[in-house]
C-alpha positions as CSV (number, residue, x, y, z in Angstrom):
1,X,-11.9,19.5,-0.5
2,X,-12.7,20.5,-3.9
3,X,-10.2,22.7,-5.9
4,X,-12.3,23.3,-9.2
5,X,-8.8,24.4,-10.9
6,X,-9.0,20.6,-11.8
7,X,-11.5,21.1,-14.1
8,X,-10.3,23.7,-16.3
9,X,-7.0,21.9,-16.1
10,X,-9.4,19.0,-17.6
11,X,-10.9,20.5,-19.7
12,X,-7.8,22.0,-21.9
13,X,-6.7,18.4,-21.5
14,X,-9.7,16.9,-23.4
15,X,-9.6,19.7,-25.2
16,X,-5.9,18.2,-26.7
17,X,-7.0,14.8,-26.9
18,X,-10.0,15.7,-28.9
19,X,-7.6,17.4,-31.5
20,X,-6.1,13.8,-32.0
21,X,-8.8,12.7,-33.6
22,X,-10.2,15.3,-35.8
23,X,-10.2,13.5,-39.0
24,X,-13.1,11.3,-38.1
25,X,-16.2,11.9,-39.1
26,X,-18.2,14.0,-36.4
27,X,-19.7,11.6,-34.1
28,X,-21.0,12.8,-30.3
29,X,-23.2,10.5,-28.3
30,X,-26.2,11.6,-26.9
31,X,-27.3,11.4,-23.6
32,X,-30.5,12.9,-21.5
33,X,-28.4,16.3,-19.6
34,X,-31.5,16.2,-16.9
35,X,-31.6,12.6,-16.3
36,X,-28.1,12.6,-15.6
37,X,-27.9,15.6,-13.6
38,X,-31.2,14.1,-11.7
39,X,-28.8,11.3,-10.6
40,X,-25.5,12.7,-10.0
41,X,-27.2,14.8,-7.8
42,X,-28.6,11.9,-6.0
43,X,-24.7,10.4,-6.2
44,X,-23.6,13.5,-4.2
45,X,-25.9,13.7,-1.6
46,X,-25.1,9.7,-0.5
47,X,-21.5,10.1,-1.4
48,X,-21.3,12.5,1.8
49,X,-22.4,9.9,4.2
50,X,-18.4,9.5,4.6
51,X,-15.2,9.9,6.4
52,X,-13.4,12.7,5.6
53,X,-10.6,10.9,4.4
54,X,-9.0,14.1,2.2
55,X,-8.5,15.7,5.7
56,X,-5.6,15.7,8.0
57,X,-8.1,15.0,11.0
58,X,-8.7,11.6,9.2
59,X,-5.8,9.7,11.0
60,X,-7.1,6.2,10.8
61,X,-7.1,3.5,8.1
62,X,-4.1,3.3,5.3
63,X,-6.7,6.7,3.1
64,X,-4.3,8.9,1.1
65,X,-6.3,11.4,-1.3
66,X,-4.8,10.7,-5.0
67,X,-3.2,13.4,-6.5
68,X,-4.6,16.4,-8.3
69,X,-2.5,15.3,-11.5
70,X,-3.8,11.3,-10.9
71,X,-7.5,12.5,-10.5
72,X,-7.4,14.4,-13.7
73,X,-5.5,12.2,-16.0
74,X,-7.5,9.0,-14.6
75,X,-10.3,11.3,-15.7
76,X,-8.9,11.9,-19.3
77,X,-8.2,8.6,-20.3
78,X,-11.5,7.9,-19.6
79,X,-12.8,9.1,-22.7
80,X,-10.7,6.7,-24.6
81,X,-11.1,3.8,-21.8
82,X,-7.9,1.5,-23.0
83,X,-7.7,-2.0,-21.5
84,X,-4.0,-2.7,-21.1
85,X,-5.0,-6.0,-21.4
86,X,-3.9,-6.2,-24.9
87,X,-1.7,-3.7,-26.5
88,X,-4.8,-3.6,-29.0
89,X,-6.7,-2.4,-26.2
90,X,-4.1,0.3,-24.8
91,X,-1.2,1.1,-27.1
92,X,-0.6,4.7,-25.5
93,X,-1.4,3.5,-21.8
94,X,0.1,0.1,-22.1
95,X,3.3,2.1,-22.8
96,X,2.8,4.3,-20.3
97,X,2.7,1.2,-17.9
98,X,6.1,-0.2,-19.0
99,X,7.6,3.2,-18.3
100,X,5.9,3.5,-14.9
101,X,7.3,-0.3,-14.1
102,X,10.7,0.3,-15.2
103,X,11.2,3.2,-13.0
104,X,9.2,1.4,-9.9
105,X,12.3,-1.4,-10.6
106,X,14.8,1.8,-10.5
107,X,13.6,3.0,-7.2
108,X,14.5,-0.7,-6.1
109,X,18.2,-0.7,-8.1
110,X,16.7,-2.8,-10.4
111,X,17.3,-2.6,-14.0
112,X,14.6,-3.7,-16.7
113,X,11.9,-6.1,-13.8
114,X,9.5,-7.7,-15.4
115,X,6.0,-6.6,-14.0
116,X,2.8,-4.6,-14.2
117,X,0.2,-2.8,-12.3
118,X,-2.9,-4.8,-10.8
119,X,-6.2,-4.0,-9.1
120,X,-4.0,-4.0,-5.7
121,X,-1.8,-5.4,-3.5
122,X,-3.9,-8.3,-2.8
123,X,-3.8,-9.6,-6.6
124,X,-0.3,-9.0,-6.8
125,X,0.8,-10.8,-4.1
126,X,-1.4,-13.9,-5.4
127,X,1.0,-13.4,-8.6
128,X,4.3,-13.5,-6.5
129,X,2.8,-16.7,-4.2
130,X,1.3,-18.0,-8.0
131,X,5.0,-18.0,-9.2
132,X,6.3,-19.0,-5.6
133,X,4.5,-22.5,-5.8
134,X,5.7,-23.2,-9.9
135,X,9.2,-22.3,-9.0
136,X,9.3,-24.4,-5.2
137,X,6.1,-27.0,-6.1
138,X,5.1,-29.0,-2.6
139,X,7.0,-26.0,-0.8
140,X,5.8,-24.0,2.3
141,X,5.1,-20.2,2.6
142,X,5.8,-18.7,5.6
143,X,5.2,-14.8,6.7
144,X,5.3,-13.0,9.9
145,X,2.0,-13.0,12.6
146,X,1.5,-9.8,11.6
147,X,1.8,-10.2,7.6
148,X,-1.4,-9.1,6.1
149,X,-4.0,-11.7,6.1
150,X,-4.3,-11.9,2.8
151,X,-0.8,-13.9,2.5
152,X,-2.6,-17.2,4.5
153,X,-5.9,-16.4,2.9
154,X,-4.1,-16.5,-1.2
155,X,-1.8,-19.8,-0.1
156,X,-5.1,-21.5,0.6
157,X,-6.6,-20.4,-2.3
158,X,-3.8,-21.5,-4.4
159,X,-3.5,-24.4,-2.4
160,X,0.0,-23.7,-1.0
161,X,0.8,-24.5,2.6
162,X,1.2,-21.6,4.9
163,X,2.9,-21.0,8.4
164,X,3.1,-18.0,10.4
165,X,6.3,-16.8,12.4
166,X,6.3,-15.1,15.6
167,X,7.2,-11.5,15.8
168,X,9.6,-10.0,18.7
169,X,8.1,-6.5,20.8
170,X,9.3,-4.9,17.8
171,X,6.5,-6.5,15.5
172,X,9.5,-7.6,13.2
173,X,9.6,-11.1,12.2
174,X,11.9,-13.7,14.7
175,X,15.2,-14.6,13.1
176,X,15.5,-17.7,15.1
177,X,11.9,-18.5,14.3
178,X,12.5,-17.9,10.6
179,X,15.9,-20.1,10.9
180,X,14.3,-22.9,13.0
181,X,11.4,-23.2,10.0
182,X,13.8,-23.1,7.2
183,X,16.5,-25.4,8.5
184,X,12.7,-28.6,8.1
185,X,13.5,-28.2,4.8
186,X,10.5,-27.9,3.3
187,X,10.2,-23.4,2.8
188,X,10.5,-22.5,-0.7
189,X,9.2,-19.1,0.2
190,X,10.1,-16.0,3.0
191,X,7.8,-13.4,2.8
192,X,9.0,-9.9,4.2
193,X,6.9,-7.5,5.4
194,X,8.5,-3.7,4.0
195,X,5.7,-2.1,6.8
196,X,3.4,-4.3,7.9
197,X,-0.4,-2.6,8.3
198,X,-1.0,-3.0,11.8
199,X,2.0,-2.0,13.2
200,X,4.0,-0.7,10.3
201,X,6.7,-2.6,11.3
202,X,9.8,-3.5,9.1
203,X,10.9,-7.0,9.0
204,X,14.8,-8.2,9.1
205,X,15.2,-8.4,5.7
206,X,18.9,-7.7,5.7
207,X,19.9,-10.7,8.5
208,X,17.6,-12.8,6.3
209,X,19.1,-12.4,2.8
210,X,22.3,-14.0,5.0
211,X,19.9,-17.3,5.4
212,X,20.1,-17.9,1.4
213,X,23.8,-19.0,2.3
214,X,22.8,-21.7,4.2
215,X,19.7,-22.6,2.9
216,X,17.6,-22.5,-0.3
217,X,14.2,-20.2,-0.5
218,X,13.0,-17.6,-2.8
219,X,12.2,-14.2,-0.6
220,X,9.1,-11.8,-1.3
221,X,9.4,-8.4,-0.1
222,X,5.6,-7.3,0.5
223,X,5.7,-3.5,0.3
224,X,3.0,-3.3,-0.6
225,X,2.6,-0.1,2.2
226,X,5.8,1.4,3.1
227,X,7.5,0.7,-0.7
228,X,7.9,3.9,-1.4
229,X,9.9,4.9,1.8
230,X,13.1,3.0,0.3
231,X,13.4,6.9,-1.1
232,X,13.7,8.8,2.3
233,X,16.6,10.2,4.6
234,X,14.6,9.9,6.8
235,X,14.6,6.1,8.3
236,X,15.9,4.7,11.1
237,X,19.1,2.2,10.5
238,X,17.2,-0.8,11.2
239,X,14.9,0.2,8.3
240,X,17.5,1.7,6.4
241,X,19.1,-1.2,6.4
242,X,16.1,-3.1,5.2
243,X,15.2,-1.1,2.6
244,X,18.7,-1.2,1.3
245,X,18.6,-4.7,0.9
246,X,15.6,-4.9,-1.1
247,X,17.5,-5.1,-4.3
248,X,18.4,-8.4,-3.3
249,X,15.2,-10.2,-3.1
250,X,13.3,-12.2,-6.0
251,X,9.6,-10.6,-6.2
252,X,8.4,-7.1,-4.7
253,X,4.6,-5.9,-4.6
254,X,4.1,-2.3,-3.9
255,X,0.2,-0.4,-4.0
256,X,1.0,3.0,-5.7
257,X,-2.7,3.7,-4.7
258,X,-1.3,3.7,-1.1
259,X,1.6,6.2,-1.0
260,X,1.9,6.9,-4.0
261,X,-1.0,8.9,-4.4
262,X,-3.2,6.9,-6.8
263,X,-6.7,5.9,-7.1
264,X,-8.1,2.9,-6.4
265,X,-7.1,0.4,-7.1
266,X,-3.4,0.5,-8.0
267,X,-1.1,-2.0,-7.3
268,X,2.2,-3.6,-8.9
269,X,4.6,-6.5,-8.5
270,X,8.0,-6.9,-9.8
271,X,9.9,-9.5,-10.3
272,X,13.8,-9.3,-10.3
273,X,14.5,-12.2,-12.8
274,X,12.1,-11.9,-16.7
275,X,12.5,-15.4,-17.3
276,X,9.5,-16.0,-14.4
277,X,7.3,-14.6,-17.4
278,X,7.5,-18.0,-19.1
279,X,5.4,-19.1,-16.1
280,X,2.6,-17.0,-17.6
281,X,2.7,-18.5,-21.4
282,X,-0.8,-18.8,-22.7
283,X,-2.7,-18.6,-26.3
284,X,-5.3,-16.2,-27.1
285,X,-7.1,-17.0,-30.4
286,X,-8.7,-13.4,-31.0
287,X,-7.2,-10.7,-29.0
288,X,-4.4,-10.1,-30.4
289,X,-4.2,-10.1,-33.7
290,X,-2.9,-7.0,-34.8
291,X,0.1,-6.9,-32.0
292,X,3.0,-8.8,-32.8
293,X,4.9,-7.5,-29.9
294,X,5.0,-8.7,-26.2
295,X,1.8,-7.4,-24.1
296,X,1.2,-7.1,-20.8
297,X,-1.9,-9.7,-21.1
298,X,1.2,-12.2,-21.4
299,X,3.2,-11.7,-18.4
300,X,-0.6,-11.3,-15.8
301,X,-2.9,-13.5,-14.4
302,X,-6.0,-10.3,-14.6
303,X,-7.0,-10.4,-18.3
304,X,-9.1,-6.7,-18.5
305,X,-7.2,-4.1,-16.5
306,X,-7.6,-0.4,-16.5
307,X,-5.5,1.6,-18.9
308,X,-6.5,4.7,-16.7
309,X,-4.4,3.5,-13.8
310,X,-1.3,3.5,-15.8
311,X,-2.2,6.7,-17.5
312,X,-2.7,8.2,-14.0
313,X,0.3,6.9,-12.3
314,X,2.5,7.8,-15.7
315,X,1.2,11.5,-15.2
316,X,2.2,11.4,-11.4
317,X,5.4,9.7,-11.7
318,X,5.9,12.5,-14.8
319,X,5.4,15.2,-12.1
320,X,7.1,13.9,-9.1
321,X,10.3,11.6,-10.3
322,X,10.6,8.6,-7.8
323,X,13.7,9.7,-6.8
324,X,15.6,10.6,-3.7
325,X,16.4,14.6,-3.3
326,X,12.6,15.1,-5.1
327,X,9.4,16.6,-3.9
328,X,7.5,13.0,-3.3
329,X,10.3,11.6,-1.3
330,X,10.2,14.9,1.1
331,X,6.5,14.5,1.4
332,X,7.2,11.0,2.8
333,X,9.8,12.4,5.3
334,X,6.9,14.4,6.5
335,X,5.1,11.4,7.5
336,X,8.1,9.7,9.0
337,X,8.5,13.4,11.6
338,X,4.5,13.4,12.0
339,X,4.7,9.9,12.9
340,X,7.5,10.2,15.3
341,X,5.8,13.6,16.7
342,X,3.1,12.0,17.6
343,X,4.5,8.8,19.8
344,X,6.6,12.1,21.4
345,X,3.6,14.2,22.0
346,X,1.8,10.8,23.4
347,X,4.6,9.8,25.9
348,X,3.6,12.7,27.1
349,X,-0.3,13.3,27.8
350,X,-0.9,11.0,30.8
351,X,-4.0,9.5,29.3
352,X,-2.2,7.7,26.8
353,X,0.3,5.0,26.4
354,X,2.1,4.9,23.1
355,X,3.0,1.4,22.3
356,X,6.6,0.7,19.9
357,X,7.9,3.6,18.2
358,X,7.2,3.9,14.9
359,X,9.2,2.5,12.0
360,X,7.2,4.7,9.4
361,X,4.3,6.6,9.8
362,X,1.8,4.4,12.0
363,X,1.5,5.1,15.8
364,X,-0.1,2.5,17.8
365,X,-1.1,3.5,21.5
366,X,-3.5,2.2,24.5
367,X,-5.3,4.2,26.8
368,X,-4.1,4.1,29.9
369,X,-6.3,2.1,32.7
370,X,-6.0,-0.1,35.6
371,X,-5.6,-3.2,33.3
372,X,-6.0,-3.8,30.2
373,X,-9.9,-4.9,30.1
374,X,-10.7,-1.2,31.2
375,X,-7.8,0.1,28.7
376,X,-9.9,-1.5,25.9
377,X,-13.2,-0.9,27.0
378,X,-11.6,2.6,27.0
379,X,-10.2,3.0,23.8
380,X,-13.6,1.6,22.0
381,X,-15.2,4.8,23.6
382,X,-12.7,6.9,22.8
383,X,-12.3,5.8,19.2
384,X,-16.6,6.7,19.3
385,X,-16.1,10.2,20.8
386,X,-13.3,11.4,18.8
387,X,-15.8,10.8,15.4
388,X,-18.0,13.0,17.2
389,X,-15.0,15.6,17.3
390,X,-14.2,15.6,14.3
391,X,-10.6,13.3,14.6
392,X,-11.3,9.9,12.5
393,X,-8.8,7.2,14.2
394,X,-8.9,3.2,13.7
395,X,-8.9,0.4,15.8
396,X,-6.4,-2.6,16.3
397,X,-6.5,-5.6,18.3
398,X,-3.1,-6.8,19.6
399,X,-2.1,-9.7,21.7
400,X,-0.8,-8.7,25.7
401,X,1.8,-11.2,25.0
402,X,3.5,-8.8,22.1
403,X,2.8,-5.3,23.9
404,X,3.0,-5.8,27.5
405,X,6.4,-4.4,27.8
406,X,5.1,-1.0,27.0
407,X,2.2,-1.1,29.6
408,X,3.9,0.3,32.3
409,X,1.4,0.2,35.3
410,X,-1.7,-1.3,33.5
411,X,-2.5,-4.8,34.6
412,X,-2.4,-7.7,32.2
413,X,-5.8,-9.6,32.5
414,X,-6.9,-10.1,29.1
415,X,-5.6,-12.0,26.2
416,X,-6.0,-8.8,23.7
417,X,-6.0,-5.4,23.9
418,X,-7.6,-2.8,21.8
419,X,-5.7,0.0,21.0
420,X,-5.5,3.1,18.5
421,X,-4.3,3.5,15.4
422,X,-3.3,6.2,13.6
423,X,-1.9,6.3,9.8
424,X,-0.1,9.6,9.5
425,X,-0.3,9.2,5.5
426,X,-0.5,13.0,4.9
427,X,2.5,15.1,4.6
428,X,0.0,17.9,6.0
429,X,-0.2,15.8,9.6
430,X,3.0,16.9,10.4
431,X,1.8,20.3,11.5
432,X,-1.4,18.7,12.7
433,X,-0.1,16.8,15.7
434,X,-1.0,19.3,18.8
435,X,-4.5,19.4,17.4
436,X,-4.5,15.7,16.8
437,X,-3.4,14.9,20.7
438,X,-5.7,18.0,21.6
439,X,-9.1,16.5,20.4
440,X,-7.6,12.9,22.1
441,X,-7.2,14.4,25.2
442,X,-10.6,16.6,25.0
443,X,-12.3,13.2,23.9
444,X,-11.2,11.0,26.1
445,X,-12.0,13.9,29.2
């Protein structure tokens, strides 16, 4: 869990930044060394009632460990704390931010966004939505079934009208659903779903960039999850095709803190066209004073945001390029095969029923039963007795209606099902998979 390599590597790393400011005058704060060390201990001990969510036997929620190089530089900029709020705040990290945003945009095929990093993908989608209702006022938003629920949740709070869409067996959004909503007239916004949580699903986005022709809406890719994956060989051509398109689109959100092994909280939205910043204008009568040039304060709707995220995402991004034939686009192949391995693995163990087969790297399966009361009542245990083995899963309720052609045999006599869930976030699961379906199978028995 713990490499301690870290800290030395911190230490010669404070060790540099101290050397930056040796002309001041010598001034070290004080602080009680037994006090502190009275509580961190204390801080240990309840931090271990947890999930171990470093481990490959976690296979549950959307838990990727950050990065060595993320863990230490969010560390070091600590000791300087800059609010990219304000260049005043944050030269070096608010720098490092632009840097990190221009080459999120390249990953995309987009040249010079305009964007920045946020607490998460929930803030940054309220930014794209925020922008959605200036540029389409009075207009409807409408997402897939399956869209995070934060998309229905930020319309109301920003007092935007909201529809869902139907998805297909695939999880993917209906075209002729989308069409049938757009051709009313009153959609100024698509959202996409790049992998949506439950399901990681990809939505059409390729057959609905062809809608534009016909009618006029702004589209939001949400990738917030499976972003990064636009850099891997290793999609399927529906996906592929997807991702491929995602140059075309107005606004994308993407959560480094997901994939792309960050800390919380670490998210970031682009938008394809700068001029949307003017959306943002506002006055500030103290902060900036000393800065004549554009900050980041100016184009957000979070006033005080971390400096340390951008520092440790800079760092990362310095390590592992976001590009195509690199070392973080092979780890997310490894995902992809882990993913796929383990629908293969589950298609055969009798006990199990895999459900659609993974776009990216979540597998969704039932427990076999009679019918699907007993599958779920089934599953619920499992999901208990597999903690007590050591394998972490998660839990996901689905409607019959949009799984029951992968039931085989089981009965349909509920409305829902519960069913398993398993984000194969770590490159490492790959070679986990037989141990994975071997403490199922053992739990379950």
């Amino acid at each position: 869990m713990i490499n301690y390599n870290e800290l030395k590597l911190l230490r010669a790393a404070l060790g540099k930044l101290e050397e930056g400011f040796a002309d001041l005058p010598d001034f070290t704060p004080a602080f009680d060394e037994i006090a502190l060390a009275t509580v961190l201990d204390e801080v240990a001990t309840r931090m271990r009632d947890n999930f171990p969510y470093y481990h490959p036997q976690y296979a549950g929620q959307m838990l990727k460990p950050p990065h060595p190089i993320a863990r230490i530089a969010y560390a070091l900029s600590l000791w300087i704390n800059p609010n990219n709020h304000a260049l005043d705040g944050g030269r070096a990290s608010s720098a490092m931010e632009k840097e990190c945003i221009a080459q999120i945009g390249a990953m995309f095929g987009w040249q010079a966004p305009l964007g920045h990093l946020t607490g998460g993908g929930t803030m940054a989608n309220l930014e794209a939505l925020w922008v959605a209702g200036r540029l389409h006022p009075g207009k409807r938003i409408i997402a897939s079934s399956q869209a995070h629920y934060t998309h229905h949740r930020i319309s109301d709070v920003l007092g935007l009208r909201f529809s869902a869409v139907d998805v297909d067996s695939n999880g993917r959004m209906r075209l002729t659903d989308i069409e049938r909503e757009l051709a009313k007239g009153d959609v100024g916004t698509v959202v996409v779903t790049m992998g949506n949580t439950g399901l990681g699903a990809v939505d059409p986005l390729a057959d609905i960039l062809k809608l534009k022709e016909r009618f006029d809406f702004r589209v939001h890719a949400d990738a917030a999850y499976g972003g990064y994956f636009t850099l891997s060989d290793d999609l399927d051509t529906h996906a592929r095709q997807a991702f491929d398109s995602l140059m075309h689109v107005d606004s994308i959100v993407i959560d480094p803190h997901k994939h792309g092994l960050q800390p919380y909280g670490c998210g970031c939205i682009l938008y394809k066209d700068p001029s949307v910043g003017t959306l943002y204008r506002h006055d500030s009568p103290y902060t900036y004073f000393s800065s004549a040039e554009l900050h980041l304060g100016e184009i957000s709707l979070e006033c005080s945001r971390p400096g340390a995220s951008a520092v440790a995402l800079w760092a990362t991004q310095k390590l592992m390029p976001l590009v195509k034939d690199g070392d973080f686009a092979a780890s997310l192949g490894c995902s992809l095969r882990a993913a796929r391995e383990l629908h293969h693995r589950l298609e055969n163990s009798p006990p199990f029923v895999p459900l659609m087969p993974p776009e990216l790297d979540i597998v969704v399966y039932a427990v076999n039963a009679e019918d699907t009361t007993t599958s779920s009542t089934a599953a619920r245990r499992l999901f208990a007795r597999a903690a007590e083995n050591g394998l972490h899963l998660a839990m996901i309720e689905l409607p019959t209606e949009l799984v029951g052609r992968y039931l085989g045999n089981i009965e349909i006599n509920s409305k829902t099902l519960t069913c398993l869930r398993s984000a194969l976030m770590k490159p490492e699961h790959e070679d986990w998979c037989e141990r994975i379906v071997g403490l199922l199978e053992k739990s379950l028995a």
